[in-house]
N, C-alpha and C positions, 0 to 999 in steps of 0.2 A: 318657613324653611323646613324641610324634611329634617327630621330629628335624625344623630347621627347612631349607628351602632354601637358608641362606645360615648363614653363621657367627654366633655369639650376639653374639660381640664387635660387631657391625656393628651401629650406633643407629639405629633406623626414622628417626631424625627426620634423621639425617645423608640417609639416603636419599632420603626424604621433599623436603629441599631440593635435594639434585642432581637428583633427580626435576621438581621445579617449576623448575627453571633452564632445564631443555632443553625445557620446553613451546615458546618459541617457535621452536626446529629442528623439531616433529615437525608433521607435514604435517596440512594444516586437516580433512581428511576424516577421520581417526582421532587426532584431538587431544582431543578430547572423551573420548572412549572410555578412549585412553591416561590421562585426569585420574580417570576413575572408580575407574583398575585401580590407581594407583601407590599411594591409603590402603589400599585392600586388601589388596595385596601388603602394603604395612608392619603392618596389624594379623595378618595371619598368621602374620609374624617372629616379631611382638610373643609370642603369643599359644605360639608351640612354646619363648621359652626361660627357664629355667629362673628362678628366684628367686636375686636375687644381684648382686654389681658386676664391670662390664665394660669395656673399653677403656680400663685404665689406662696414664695418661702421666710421664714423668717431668719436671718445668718448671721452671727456675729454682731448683731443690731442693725442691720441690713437687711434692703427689704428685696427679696430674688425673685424676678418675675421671669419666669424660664417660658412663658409663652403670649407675646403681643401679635394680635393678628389684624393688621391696618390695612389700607388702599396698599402700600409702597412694600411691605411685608408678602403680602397674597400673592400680588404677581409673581415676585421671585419665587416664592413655594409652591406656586403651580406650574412654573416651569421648571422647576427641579426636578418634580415628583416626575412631572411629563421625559424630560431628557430620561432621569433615570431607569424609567420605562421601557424605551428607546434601547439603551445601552445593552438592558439583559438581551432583550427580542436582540440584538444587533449577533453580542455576544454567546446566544446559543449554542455555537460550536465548543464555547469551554470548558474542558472537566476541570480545571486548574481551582482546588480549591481555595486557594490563597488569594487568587483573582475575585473570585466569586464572593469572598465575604468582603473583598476591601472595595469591588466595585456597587454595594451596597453603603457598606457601613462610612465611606467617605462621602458620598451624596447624602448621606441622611447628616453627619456632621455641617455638612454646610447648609442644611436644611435647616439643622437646633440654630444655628449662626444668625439667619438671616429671620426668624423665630424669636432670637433673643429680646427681652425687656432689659435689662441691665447688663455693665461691664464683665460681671463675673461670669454668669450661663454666657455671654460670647466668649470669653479667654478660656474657658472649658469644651465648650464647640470649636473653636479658632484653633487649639492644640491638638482635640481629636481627630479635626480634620488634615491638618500634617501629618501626622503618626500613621494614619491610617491609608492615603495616599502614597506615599514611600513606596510601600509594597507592591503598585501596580508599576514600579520602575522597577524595583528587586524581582521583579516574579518573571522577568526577562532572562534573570539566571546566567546573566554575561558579569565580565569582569567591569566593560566602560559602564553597563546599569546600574554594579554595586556603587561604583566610583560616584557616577552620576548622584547614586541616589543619596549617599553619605553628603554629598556637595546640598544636593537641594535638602534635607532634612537638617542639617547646621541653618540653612539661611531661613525655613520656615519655622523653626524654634526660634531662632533671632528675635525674628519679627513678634512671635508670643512673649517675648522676654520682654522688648520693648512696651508691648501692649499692657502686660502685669504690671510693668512698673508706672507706665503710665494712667494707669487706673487706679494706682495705691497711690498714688500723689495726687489725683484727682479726688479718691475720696476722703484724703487726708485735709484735701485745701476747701472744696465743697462740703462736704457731711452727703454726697449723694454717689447713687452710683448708678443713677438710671442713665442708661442710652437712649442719648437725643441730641439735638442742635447745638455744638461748642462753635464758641469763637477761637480761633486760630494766635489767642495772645498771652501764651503761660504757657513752664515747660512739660506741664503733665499734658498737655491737649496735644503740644508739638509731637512728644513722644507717642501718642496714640496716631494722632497723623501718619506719621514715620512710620510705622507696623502696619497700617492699610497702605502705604504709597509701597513696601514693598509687597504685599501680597498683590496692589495693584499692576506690579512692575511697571512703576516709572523710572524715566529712563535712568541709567548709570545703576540701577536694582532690578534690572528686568532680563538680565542673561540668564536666569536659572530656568527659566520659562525655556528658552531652547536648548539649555544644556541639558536637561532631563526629560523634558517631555519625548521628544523621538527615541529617545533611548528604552523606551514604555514598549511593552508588549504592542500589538495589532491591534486590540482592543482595548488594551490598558490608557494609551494615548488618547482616545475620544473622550473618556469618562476625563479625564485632566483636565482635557482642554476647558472644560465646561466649567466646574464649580469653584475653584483657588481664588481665579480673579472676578467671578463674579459675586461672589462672596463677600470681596474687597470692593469691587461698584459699589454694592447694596451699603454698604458700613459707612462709604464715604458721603454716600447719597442720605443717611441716615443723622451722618454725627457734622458734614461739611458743606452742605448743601448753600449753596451763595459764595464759597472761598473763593476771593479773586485768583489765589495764587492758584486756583487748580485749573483754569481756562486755560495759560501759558502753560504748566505744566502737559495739559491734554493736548496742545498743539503741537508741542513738538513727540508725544507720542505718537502723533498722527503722523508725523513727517519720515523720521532716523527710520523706521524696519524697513519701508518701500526701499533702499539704496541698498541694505542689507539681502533683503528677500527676492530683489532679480538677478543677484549673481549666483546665489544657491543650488547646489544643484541636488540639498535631498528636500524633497518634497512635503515631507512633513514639518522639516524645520521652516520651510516656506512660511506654512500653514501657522506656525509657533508664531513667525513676525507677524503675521495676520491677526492673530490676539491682539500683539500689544496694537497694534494700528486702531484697532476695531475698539478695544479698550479707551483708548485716547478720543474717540469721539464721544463717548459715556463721560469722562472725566471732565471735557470741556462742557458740558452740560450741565454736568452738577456743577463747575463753576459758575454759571451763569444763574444759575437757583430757583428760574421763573419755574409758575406750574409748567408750563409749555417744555421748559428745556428739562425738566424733572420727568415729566412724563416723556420723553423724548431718548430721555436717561436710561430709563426701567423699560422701554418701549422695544427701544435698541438691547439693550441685553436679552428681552423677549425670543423674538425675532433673531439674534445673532445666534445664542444658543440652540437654535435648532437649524440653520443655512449654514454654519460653519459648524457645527456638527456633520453637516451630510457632505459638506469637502472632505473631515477628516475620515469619515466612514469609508467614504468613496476610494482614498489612499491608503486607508489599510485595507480596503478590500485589492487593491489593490500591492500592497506589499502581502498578503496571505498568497495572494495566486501566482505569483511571482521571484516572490525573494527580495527582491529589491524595491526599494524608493527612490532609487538615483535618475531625476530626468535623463541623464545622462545615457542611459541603459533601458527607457523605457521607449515608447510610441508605437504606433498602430494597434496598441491594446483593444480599439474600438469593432476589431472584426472579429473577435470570439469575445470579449466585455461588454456587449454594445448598450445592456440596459447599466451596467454602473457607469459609462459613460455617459448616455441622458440623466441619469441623474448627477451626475456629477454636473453638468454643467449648467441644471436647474439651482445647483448649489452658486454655482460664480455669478450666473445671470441674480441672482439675488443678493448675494453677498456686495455685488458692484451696483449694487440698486435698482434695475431694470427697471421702469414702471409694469404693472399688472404683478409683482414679485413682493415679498416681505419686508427687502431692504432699505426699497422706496419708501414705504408709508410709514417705515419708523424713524431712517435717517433723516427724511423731510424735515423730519419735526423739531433736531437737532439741529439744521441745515438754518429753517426758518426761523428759530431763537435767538440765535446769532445775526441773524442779523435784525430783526425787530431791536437787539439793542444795539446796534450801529457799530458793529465791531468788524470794522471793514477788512482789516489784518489777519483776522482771526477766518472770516467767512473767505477770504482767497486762500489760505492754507487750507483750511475743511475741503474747498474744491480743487485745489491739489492734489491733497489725499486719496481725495475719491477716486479720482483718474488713476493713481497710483494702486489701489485696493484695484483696480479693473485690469491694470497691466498684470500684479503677480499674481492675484487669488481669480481673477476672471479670467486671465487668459491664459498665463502662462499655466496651472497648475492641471485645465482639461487639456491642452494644448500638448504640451508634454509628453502628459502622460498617457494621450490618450491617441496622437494624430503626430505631429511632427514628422519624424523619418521613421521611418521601419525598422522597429529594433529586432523584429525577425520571432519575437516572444509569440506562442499563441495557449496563452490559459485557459483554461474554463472559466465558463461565469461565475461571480461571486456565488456564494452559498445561500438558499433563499433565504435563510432567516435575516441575514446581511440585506437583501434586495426586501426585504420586508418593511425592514427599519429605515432604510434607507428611501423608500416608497412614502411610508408615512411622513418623513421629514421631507420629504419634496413636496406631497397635499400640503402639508401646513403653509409650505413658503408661496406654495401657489394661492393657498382660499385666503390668506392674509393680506395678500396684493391687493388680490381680488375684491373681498370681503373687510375692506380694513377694520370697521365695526367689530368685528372679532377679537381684534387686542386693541381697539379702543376704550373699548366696554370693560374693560380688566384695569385701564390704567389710574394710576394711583390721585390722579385729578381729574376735572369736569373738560371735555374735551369739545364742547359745542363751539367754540371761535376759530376751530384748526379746520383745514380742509385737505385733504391729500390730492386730490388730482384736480387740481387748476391746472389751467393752459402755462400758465408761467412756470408751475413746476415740473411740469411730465416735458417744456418745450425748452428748460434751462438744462434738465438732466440729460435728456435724448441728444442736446448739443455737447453735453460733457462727455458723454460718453462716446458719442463717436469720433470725437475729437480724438480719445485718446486709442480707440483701435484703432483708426487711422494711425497714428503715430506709433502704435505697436507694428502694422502692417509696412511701412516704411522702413524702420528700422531692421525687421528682418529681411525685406528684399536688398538694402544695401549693405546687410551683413555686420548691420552694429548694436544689433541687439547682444549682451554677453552672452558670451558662448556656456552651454551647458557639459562643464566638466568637470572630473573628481579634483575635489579640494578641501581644505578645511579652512574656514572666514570666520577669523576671530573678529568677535566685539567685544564687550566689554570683557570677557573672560578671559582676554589677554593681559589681565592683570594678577588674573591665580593663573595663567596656562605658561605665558610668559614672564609676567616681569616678578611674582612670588618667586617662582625658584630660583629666580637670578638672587634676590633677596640673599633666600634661603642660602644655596650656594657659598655668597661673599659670607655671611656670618657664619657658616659653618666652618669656610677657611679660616677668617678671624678667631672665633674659637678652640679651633684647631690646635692653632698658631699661639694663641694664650696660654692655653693648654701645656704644650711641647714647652714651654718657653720655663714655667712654673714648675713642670715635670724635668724639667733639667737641671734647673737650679736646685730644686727639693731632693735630686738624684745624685749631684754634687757633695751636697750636706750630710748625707745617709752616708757616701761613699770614705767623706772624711774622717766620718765619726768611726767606720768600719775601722779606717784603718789604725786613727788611734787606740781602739779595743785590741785590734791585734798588736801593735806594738807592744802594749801594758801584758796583753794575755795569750802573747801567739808561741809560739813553741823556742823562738829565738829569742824573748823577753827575759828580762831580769826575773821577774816571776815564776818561769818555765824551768827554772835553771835547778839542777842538784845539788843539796849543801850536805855537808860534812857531818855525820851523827852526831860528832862531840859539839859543833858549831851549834848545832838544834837544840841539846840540851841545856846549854847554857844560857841559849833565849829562853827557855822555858822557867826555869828557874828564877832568873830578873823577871820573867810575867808574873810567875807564882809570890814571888817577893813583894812587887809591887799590889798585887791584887790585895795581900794581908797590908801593907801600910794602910793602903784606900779603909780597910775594913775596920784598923782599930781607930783611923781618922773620923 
């Protein structure tokens, strides 16, 4: 292996964030440039050194290993660096320097994450990468982004809270703190569970994913979409790998967004239900624990992060030239957009699996784990889902946005550095189909017993999928597909959007009402006391009153009188 420029011990993502700190020292006319060269440089690092753990520390009698680099670790850190990549070249247009150092130093935080050797360097990447993310919601400089962002930055501390405590009782009750394989049967492991299940947004924890993410800048929203929850795959796939309960958990991810995401009509939040969907087939994977469904696991995150990247690119290239994301407000974009329309819908054709596409030769492998272990329940939902990933992320979202009715809109094309980024993430979704070897060859186990293009598989898919544009195609000629209108479709946030303030509300009157009630009586008591003072000391009292000068002097004298008895007593 080529020797690397810099020592092995040295973690890209360490670099990676001192790198994004001094973005705003480096001068406006090669700041940009400098943003493109610093992931590069770190996937170079990455990429000359060896298999194996690095920068060990010694802590509080604890042993810190801030950089393990394995089969299951690699992949996710070379498609980090790669998205990250992506992001700047996407993002070119931005002078926003707040943007520019968080959509650095947030990808390199989940980079240290998925990097880590022990609890500790993850709960320290785990928290940087919340803090640091926020800001590409805040940097939208709206009232609903602060809201937003305050909303998601509570639930992503949460989740670190959980994570701390559930590591200090792990190394309280083990003596260890290395990350690795727990069993799911104590409450330190539960509590570390619970801190990955909501960064993974499972369901009843997965509203913050759409309450914030669209509310994210134009470019802010892509860099999101990518690293929060995969950060959380990698951790589960790491510390949970075989949990039964996470099969059923990812199954019904797969299921709840699709009913959510076709009544929708802004596009990115679409896009938001499409995580967790896409999420939920990684989950059931790592439930399953075989190599097969592990590499299937890291495969799928592969591959999604760069095909649901280029949906979200395509829709903020799409809300830049526009204004809007409202299907409602959008269509015919395709006669002045016509190349982020082809690539947009390189992005759905894969995202819905297409054989010759990325989504096929990774889902497959998801697809065909499930059922090697005869999980018949499990494999008819997955192929639900699928259908259902084709209805809103394959069809509805070029569809829409791009064709439907005539919304009369005529933009310019996206910006090339946009159609650049966007270019590149379409080759990859293409040479992947194409070339599966390509993320074979990366994945974290020996992959010579899988095949991606059997007859059975490209002749089960080809039927699923046209099953379900057929039933898309139906649907809209008799007019029962839902209508694309302004609304707002509470999920789970109907419980802080809704039912908290009613909470709040009722105890506030209660309060109130306790309050008034204490406040009157105590107003009562004050008033009484007043008016006793004034009877004793008010101008009409006995007190008040003028006495007689001989009267005076005679009390004075019985005082003087008695003070000398007292004295010689």
């Amino acid at each position: 292996m080529i020797d690397s420029f810099l020592p092995a011990s040295w973690n890209p993502a360490i670099l990676l964030i001192f790198g994004g700190l001094l973005i705003p020292l480096i001068p406006l006319h090669i700041r940009k440039a400098y943003m493109v060269v610093l992931p590069v440089l770190a996937a170079l690092h990455l990429l000359t050194i060896p298999l194996g753990t690095y920068g060990e520390l010694e802590f509080f009698g604890y042993t810190l290993t801030t950089m393990r680099l394995d089969g299951l670790s690699r992949i996710f850190a070379i498609v980090f660096l790669l998205a990250t990549t992506l992001n700047v070249i996407y993002a070119w247009y931005v002078d926003d320097t707040v943007q520019q150092v968080a959509s650095i130093v947030y990808p390199a935080s989940a980079l240290g994450g998925v990097l880590a050797g022990d609890f500790i360097t993850l709960f320290v990447f785990w928290e940087l990468a919340a803090v640091s993310s926020v800001f590409l919601i805040w940097a939208s400089r709206t009232e609903r982004a602060y809201k937003a962002g305050m909303r998601y930055i509570i639930i992503q501390v949460g989740s670190g809270v959980l994570l701390l405590a559930g590591l200090i009782l792990y190394a309280l009750e083990t003596g260890s703190i290395e990350f690795t394989l727990m069993q799911l049967e104590s409450l330190p492991v539960l509590l570390i569970f619970l801190a990955f299940g909501i960064k993974s947004a499972f369901p009843l924890l997965h509203n913050w994913v759409q309450d914030s993410y669209p509310e994210s800048t134009v470019s802010g929203t892509i860099v999101l979409s990518i690293f929060t929850t995969k950060l959380a795959v990698y951790s589960l796939a790491r510390g949970f790998a075989g949990t039964e309960q996470l099969i059923y958990i990812g199954a019904v991810m797969t299921l709840f967004p699709i009913f959510f995401a076709v009544i929708e009509d802004n596009l990115r939040k679409v896009l938001t239900y499409s995580i967790n969907n896409q999420v939920g087939f990684m989950v059931v994977a790592i439930g399953i624990g075989t190599p097969l469904a592990l590499n299937g696991a890291a495969g799928y995150a592969f591959a999604n992060i760069i095909f649901e990247g280029l949906l979200f690119m395509s829709m903020s290239a799409v809300l830049y030239r526009t204004g809007t994301i409202q299907a409602s407000e959008l269509g015919g974009l395709y006669k002045t957009m016509p190349w982020t329309a082809a690539l947009c819908i390189i992005g759905a054709l894969s995202i819905s699996a297409f054989p010759l596409f990325a989504g096929f030769v990774a889902k497959g492998m998801i697809i065909d784990s499930v059922a090697k272990e005869q999980l018949l329940w499990i494999w008819l939902i997955l192929l639900f889902a699928s259908a259902g990933v084709l209805e809103h992320a394959g069809i509805k979202i070029p569809y829409f946005a791009f064709f439907a009715h005539d919304s009369g809109k005529r933009p310019k094309e996206a910006p090339k550095s946009m159609l650049i980024a966007m270019g590149i993430s379409a080759v990859l979704s293409i040479a992947i189909g194409v070339y599966p070897d390509l993320l074979y060859n990366i994945l974290p186990y020996e992959m010579s017993a899988y095949e991606a293009y059997t007859a059975q598989h490209v002749i089960t898919q080809l039927q699923l999928l046209l099953f379900a544009i057929l039933a898309f195609v139906v649907l809209i000629l008799l007019k029962v597909y839902p209508p694309e209108i302004k609304s707002t479709n509470l999920d789970t946030d109907w419980f802080y959007r809704r039912l908290a303030p009613m909470i709040l509300r009722a105890l506030g009157r209660g309060v109130y009402a306790v309050q008034m009630a204490l406040f009157g009586a105590g107003r009562n008591r004050v008033n009484r006391f007043r008016a006793r003072i004034y009877e004793w000391h008010g101008p009409q009292s006995g007190l008040a009153r003028s006495w007689p000068a001989g009267f005076m002097a005679l009390w004075i004298a019985v005082l003087l009188g008695l003070a000398l008895v007292l004295n010689y007593i």
